[in-house]
Chimera marker file (.cmm) of the C-alpha trace (Angstrom):
<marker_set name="trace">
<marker id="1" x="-117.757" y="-11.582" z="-9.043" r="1" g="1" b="0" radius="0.5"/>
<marker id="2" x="-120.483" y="-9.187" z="-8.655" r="1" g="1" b="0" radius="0.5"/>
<marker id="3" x="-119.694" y="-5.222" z="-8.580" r="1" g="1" b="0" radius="0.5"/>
<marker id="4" x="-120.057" y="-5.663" z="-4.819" r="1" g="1" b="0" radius="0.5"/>
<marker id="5" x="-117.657" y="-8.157" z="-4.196" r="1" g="1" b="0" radius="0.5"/>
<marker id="6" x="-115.049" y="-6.530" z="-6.136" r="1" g="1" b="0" radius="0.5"/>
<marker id="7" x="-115.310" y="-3.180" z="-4.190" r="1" g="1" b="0" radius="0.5"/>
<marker id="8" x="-114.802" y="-4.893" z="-1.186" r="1" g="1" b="0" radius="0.5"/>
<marker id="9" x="-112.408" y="-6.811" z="-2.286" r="1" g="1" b="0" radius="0.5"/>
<marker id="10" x="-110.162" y="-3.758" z="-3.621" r="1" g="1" b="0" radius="0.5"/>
<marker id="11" x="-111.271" y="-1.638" z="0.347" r="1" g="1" b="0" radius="0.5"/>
<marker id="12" x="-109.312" y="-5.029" z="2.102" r="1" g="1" b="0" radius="0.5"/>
<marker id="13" x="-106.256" y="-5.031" z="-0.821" r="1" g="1" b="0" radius="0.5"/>
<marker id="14" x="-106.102" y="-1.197" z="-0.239" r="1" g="1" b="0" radius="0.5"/>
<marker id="15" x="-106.551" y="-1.069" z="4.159" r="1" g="1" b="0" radius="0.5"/>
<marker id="16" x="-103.716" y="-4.403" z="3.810" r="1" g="1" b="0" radius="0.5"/>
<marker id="17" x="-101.533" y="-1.612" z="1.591" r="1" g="1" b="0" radius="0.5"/>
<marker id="18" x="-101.893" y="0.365" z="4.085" r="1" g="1" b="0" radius="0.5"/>
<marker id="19" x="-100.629" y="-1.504" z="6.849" r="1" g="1" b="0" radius="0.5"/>
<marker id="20" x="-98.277" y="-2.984" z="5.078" r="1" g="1" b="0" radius="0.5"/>
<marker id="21" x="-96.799" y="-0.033" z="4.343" r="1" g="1" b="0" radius="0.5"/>
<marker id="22" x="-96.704" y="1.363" z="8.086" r="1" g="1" b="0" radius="0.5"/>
<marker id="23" x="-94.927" y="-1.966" z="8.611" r="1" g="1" b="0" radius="0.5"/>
<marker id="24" x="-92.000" y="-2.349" z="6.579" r="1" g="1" b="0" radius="0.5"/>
<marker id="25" x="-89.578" y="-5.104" z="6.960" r="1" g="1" b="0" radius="0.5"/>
<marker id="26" x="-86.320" y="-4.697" z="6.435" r="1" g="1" b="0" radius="0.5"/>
<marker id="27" x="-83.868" y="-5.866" z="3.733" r="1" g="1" b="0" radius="0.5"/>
<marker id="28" x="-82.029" y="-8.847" z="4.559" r="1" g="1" b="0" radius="0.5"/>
<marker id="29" x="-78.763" y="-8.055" z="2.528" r="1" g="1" b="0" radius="0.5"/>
<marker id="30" x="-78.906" y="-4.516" z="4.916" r="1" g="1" b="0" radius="0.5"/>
<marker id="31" x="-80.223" y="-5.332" z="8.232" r="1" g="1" b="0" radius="0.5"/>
<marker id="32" x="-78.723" y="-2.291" z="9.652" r="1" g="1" b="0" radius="0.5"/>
<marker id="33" x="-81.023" y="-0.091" z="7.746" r="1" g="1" b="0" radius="0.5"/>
<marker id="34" x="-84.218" y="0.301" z="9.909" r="1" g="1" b="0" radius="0.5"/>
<marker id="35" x="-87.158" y="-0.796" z="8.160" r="1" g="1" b="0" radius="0.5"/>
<marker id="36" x="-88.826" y="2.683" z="8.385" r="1" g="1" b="0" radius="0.5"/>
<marker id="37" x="-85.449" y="4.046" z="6.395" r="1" g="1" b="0" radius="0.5"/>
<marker id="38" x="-86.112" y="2.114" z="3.666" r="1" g="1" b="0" radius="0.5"/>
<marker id="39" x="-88.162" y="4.850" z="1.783" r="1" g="1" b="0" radius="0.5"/>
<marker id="40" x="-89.905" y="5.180" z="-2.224" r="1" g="1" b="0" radius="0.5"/>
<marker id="41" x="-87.301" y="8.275" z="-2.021" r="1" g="1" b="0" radius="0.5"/>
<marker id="42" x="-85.109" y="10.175" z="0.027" r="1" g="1" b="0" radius="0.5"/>
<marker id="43" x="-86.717" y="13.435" z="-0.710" r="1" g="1" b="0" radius="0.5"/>
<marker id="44" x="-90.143" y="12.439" z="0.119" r="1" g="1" b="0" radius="0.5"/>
<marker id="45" x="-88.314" y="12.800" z="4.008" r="1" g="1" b="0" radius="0.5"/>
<marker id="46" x="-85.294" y="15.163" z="3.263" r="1" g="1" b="0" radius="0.5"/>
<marker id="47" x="-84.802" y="18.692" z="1.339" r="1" g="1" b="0" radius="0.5"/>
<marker id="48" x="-81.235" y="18.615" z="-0.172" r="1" g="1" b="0" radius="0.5"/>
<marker id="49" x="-79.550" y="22.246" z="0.159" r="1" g="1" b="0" radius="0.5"/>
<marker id="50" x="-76.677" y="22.191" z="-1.554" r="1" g="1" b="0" radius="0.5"/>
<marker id="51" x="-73.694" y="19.790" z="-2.939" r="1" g="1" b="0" radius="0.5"/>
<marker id="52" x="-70.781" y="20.098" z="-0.395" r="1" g="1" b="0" radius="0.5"/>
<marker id="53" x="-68.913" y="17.313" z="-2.701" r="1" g="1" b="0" radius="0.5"/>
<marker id="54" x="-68.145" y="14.603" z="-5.663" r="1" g="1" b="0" radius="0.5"/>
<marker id="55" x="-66.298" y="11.594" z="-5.977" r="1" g="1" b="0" radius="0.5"/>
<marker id="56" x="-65.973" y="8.884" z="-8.394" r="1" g="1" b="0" radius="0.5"/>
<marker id="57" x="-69.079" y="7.029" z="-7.349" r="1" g="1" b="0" radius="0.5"/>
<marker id="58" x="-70.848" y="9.243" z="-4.930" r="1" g="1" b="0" radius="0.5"/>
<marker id="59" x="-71.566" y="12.727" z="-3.386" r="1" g="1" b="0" radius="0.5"/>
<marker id="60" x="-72.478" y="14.335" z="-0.052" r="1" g="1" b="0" radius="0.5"/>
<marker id="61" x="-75.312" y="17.126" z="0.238" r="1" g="1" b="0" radius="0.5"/>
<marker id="62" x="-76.182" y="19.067" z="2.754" r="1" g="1" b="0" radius="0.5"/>
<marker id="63" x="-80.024" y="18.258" z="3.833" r="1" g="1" b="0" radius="0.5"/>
<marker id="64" x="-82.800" y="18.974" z="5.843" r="1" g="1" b="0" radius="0.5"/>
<marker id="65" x="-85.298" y="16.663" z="7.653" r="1" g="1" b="0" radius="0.5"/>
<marker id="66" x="-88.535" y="17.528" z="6.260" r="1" g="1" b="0" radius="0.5"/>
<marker id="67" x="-89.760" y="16.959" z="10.068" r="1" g="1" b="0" radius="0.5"/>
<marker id="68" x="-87.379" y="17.981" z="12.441" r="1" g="1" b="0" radius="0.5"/>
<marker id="69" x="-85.633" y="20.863" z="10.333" r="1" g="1" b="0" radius="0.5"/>
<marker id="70" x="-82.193" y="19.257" z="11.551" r="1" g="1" b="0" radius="0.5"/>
<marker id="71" x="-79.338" y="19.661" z="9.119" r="1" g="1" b="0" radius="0.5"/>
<marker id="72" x="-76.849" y="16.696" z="8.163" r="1" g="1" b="0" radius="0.5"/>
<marker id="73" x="-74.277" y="15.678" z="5.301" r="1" g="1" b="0" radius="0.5"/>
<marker id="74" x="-75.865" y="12.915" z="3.712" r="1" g="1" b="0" radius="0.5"/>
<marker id="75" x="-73.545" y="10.593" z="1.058" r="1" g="1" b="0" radius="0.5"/>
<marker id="76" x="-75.336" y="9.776" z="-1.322" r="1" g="1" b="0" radius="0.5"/>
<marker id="77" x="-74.112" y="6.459" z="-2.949" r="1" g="1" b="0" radius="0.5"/>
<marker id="78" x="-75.270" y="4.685" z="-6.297" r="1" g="1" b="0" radius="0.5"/>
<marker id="79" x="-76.655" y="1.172" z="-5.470" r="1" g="1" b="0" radius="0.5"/>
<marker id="80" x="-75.768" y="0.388" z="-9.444" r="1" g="1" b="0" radius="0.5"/>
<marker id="81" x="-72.234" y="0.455" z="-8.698" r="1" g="1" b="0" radius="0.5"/>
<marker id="82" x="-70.009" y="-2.447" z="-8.435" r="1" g="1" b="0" radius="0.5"/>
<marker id="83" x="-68.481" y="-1.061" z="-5.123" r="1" g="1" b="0" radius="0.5"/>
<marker id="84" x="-71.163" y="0.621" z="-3.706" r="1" g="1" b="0" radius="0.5"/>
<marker id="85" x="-73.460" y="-1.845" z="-1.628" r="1" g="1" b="0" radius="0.5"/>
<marker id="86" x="-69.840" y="-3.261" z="0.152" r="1" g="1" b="0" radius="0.5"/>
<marker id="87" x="-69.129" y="0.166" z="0.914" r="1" g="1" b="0" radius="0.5"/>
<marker id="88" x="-72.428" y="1.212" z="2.236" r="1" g="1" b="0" radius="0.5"/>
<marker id="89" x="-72.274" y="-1.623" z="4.623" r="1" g="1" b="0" radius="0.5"/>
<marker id="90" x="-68.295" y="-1.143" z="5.234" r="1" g="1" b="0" radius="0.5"/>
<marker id="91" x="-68.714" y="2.542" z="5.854" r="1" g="1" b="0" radius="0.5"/>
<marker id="92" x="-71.963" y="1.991" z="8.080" r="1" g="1" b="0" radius="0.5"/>
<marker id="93" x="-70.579" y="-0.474" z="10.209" r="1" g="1" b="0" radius="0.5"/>
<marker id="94" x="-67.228" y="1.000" z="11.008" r="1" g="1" b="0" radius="0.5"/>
<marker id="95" x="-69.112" y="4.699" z="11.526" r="1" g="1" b="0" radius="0.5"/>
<marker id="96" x="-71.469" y="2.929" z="14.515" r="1" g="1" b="0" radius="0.5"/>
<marker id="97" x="-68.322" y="1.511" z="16.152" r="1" g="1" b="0" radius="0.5"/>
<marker id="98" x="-66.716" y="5.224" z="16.396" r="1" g="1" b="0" radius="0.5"/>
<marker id="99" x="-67.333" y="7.569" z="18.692" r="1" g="1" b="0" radius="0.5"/>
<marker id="100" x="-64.934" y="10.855" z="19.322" r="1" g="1" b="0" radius="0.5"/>
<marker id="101" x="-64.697" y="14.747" z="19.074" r="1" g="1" b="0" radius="0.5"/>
<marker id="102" x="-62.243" y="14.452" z="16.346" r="1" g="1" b="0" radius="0.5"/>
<marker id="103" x="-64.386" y="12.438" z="13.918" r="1" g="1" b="0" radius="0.5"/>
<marker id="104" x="-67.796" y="13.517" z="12.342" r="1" g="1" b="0" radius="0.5"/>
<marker id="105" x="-70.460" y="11.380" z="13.707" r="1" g="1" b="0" radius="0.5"/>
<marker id="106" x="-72.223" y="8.758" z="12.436" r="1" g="1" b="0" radius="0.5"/>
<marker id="107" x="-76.165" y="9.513" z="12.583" r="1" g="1" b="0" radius="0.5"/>
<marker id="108" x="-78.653" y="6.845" z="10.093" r="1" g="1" b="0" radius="0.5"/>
<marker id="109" x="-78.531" y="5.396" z="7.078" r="1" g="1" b="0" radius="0.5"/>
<marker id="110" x="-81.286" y="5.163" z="4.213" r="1" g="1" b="0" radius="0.5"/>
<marker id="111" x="-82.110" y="3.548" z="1.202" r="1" g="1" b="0" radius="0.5"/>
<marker id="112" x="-84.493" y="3.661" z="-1.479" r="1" g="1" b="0" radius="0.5"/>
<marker id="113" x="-84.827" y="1.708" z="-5.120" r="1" g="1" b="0" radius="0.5"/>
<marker id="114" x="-81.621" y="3.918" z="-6.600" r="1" g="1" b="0" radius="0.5"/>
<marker id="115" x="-79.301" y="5.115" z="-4.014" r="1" g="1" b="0" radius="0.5"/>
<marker id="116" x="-78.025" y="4.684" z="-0.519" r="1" g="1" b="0" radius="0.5"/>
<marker id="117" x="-77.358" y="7.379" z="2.223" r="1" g="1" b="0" radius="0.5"/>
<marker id="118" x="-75.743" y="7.892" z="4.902" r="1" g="1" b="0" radius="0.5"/>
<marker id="119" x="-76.474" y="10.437" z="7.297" r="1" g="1" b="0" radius="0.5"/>
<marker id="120" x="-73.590" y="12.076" z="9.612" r="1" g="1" b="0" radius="0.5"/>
<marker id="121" x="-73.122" y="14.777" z="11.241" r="1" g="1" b="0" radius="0.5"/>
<marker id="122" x="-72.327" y="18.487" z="9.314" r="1" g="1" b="0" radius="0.5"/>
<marker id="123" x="-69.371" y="20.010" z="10.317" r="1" g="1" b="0" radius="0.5"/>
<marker id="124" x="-69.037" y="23.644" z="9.201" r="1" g="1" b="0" radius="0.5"/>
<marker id="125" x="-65.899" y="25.495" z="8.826" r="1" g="1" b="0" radius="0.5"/>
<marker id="126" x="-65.040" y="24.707" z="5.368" r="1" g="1" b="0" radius="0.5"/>
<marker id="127" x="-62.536" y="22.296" z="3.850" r="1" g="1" b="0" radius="0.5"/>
<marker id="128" x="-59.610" y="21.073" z="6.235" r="1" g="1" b="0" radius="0.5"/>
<marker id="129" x="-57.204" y="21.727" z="3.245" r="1" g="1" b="0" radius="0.5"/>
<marker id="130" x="-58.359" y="25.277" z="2.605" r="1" g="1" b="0" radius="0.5"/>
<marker id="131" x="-57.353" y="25.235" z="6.677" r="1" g="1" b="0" radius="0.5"/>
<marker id="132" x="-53.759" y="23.642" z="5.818" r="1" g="1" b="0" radius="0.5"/>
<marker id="133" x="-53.418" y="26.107" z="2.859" r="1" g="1" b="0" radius="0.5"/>
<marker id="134" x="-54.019" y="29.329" z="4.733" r="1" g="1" b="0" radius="0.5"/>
<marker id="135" x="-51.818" y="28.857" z="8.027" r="1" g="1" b="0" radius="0.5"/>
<marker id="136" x="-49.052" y="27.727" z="6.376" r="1" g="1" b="0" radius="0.5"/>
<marker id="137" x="-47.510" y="26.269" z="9.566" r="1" g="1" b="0" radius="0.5"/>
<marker id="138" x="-48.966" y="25.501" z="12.485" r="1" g="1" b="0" radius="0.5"/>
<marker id="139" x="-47.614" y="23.365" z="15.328" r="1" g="1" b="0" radius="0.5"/>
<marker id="140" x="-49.323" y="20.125" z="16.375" r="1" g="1" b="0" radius="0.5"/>
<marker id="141" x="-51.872" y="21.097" z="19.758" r="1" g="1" b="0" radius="0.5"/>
<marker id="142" x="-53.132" y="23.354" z="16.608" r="1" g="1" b="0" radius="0.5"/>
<marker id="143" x="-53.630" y="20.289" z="14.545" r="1" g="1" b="0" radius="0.5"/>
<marker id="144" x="-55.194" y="18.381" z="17.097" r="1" g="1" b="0" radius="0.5"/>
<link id1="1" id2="2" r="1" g="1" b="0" radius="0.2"/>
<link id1="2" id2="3" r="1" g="1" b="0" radius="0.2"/>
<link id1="3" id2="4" r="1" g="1" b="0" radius="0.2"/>
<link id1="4" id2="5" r="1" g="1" b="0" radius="0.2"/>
<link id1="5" id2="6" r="1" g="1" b="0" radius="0.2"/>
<link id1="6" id2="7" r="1" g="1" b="0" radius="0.2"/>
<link id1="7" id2="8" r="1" g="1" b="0" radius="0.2"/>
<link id1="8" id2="9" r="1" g="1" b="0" radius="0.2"/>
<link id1="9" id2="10" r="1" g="1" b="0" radius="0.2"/>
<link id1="10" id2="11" r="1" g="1" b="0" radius="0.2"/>
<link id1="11" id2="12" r="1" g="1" b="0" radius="0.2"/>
<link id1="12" id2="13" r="1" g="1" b="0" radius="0.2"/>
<link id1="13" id2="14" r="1" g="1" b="0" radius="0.2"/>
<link id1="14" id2="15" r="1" g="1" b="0" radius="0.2"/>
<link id1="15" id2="16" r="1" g="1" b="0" radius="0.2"/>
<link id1="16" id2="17" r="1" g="1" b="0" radius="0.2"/>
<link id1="17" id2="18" r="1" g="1" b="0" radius="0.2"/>
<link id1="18" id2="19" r="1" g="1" b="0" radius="0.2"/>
<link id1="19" id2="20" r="1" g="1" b="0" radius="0.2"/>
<link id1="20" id2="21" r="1" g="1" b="0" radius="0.2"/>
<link id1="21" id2="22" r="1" g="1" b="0" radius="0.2"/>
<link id1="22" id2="23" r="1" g="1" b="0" radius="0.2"/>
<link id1="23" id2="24" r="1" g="1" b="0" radius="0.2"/>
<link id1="24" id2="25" r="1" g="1" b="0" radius="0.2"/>
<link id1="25" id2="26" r="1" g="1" b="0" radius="0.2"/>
<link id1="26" id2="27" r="1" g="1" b="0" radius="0.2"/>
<link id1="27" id2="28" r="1" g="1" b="0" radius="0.2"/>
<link id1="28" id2="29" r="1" g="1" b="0" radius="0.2"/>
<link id1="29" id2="30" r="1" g="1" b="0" radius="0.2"/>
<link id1="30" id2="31" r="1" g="1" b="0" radius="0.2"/>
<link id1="31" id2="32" r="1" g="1" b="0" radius="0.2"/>
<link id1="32" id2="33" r="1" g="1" b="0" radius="0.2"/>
<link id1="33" id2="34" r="1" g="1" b="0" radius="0.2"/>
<link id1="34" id2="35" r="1" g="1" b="0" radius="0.2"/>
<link id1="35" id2="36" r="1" g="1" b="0" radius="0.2"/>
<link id1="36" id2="37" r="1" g="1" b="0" radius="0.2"/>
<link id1="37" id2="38" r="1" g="1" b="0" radius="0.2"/>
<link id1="38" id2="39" r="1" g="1" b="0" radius="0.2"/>
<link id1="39" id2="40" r="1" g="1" b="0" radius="0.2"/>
<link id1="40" id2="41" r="1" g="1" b="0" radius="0.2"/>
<link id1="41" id2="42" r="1" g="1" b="0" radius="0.2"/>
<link id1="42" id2="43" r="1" g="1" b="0" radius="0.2"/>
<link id1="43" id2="44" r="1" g="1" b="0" radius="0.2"/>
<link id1="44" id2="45" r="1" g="1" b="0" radius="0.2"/>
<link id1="45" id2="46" r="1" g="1" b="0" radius="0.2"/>
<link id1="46" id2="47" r="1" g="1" b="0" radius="0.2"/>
<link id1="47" id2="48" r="1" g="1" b="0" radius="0.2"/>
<link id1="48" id2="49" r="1" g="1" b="0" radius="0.2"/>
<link id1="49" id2="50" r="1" g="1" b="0" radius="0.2"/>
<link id1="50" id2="51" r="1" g="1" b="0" radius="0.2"/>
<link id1="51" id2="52" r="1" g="1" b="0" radius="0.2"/>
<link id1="52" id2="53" r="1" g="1" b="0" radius="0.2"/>
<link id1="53" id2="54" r="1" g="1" b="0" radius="0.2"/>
<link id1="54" id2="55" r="1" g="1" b="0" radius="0.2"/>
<link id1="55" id2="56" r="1" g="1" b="0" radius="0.2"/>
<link id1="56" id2="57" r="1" g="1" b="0" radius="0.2"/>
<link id1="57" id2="58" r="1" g="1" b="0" radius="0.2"/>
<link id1="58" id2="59" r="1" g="1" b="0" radius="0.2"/>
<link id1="59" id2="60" r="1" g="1" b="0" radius="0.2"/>
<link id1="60" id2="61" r="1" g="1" b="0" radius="0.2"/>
<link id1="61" id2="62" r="1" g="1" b="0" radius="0.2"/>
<link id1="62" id2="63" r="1" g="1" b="0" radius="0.2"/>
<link id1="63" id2="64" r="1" g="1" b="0" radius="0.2"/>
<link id1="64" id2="65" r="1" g="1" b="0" radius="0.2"/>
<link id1="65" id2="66" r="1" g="1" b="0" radius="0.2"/>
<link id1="66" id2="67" r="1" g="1" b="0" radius="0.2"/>
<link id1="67" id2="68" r="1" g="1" b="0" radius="0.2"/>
<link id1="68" id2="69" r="1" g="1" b="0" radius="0.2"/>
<link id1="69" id2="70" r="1" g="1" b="0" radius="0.2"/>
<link id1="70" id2="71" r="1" g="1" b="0" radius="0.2"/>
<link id1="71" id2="72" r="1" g="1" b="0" radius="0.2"/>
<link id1="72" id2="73" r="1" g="1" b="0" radius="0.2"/>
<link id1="73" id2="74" r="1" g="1" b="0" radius="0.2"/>
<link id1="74" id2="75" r="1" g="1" b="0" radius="0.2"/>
<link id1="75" id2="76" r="1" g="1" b="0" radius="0.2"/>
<link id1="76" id2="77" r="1" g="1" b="0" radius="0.2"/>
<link id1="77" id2="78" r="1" g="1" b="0" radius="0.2"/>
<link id1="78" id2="79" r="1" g="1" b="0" radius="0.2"/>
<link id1="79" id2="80" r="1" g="1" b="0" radius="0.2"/>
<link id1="80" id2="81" r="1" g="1" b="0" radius="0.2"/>
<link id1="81" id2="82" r="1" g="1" b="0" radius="0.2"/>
<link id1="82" id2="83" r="1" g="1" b="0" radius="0.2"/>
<link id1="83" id2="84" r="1" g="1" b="0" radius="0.2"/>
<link id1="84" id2="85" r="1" g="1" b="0" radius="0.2"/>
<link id1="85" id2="86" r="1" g="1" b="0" radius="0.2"/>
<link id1="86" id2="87" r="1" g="1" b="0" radius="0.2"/>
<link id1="87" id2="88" r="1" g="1" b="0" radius="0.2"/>
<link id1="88" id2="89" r="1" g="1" b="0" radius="0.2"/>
<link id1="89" id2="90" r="1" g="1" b="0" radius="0.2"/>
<link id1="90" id2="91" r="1" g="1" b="0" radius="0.2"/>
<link id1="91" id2="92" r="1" g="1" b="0" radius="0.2"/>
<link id1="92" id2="93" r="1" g="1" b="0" radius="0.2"/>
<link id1="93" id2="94" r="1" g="1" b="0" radius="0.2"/>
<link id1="94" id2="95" r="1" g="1" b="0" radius="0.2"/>
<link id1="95" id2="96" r="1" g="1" b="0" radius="0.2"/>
<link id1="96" id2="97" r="1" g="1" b="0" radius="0.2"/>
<link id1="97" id2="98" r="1" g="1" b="0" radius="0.2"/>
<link id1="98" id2="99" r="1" g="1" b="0" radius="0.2"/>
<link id1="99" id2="100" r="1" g="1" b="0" radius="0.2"/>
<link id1="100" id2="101" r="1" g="1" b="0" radius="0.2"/>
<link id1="101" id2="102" r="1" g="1" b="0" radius="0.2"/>
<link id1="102" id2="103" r="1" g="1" b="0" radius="0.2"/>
<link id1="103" id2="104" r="1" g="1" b="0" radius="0.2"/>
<link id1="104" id2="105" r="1" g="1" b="0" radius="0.2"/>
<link id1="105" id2="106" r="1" g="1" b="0" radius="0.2"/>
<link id1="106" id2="107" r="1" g="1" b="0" radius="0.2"/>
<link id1="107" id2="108" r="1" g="1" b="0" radius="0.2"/>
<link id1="108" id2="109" r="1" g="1" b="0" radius="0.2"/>
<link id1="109" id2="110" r="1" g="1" b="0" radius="0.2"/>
<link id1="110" id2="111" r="1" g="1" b="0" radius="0.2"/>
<link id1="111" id2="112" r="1" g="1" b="0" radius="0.2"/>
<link id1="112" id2="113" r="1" g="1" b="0" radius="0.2"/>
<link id1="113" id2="114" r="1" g="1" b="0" radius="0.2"/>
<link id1="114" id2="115" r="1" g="1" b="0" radius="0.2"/>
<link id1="115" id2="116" r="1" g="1" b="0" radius="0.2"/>
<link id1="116" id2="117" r="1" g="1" b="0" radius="0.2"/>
<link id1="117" id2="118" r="1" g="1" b="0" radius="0.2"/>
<link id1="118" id2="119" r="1" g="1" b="0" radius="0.2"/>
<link id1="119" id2="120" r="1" g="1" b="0" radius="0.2"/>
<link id1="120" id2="121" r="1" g="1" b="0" radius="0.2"/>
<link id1="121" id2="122" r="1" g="1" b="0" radius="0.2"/>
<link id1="122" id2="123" r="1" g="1" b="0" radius="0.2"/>
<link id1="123" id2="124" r="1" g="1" b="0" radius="0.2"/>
<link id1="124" id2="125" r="1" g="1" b="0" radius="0.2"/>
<link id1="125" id2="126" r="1" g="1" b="0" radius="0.2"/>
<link id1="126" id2="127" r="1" g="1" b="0" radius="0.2"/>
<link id1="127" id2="128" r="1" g="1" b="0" radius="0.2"/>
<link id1="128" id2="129" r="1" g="1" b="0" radius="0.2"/>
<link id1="129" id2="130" r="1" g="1" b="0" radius="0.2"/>
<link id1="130" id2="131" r="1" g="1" b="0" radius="0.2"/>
<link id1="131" id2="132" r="1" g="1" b="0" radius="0.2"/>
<link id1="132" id2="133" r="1" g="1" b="0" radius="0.2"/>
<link id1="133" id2="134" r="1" g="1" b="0" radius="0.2"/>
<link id1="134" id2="135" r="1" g="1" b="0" radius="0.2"/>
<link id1="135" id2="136" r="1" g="1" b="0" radius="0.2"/>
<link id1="136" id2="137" r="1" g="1" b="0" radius="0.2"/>
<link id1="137" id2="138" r="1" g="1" b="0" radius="0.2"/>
<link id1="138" id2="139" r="1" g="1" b="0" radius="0.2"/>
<link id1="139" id2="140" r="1" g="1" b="0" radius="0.2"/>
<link id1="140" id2="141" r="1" g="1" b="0" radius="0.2"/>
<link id1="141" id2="142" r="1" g="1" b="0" radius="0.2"/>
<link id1="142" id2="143" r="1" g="1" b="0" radius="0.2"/>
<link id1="143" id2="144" r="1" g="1" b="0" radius="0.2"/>
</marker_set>
């Protein structure tokens, strides 16, 4: 193919890249992850702050949307482990059914080629056991 040829050829592969990329399409063994959530990396979208926790196979972070400044929790979960991907989908699904005061809501999930998140809600006021700890007592409307 002549030099000419070629050039065009790599200006159609690189507009089709483009488009492609504006139009994602999501992963069949997560349909509930919107196709635009399904990112190169977390980070590109979201600053992480802080850790807030660890456990065995994940941990939460505070972050901040890159575009909308808006603060969340976001577990952060290992798609390597065993567990993982049926608890991402466990956890997602039972967090879109739920919706009360009491219980820290449920607000998108992510993925990218390591890791999946979900995004809730951040609840400040510190650690419900630090809570317990400190008042010693307390009756149950206190509780609730």
């Amino acid at each position: 193919l002549s030099p000419v040829c070629l050039g065009s050829l790599r200006r159609a592969a690189s507009i089709n890249a483009e488009y492609m990329g504006s139009h994602r399409k999501r992963n069949p063994d997560y349909p509930f992850v919107p196709a635009d959530n399904i990112v190169k990396s977390l980070w590109s979208v979201f600053t992480k702050d802080k850790v807030l926790g660890k456990g065995a196979s994940c941990e939460v972070a505070q972050v901040r949307s890159k575009t909308t400044n808006e603060r969340y929790a976001m577990k952060i979960m290992a798609q390597d482990d065993k567990w993982n991907p049926i608890l991402f989908k466990q956890e997602v699904e039972i967090l879109q059914a739920l919706e009360h005061n009491n219980i820290m809501r449920y607000e998108n999930c992510y993925m990218d080629r390591v890791n999946f998140y979900v995004a809730l809600e951040l609840c400040g006021g510190g650690e419900l056991f630090d809570k317990i700890k400190d008042l010693k007592r307390f009756t149950e409307k206190i509780a609730s």
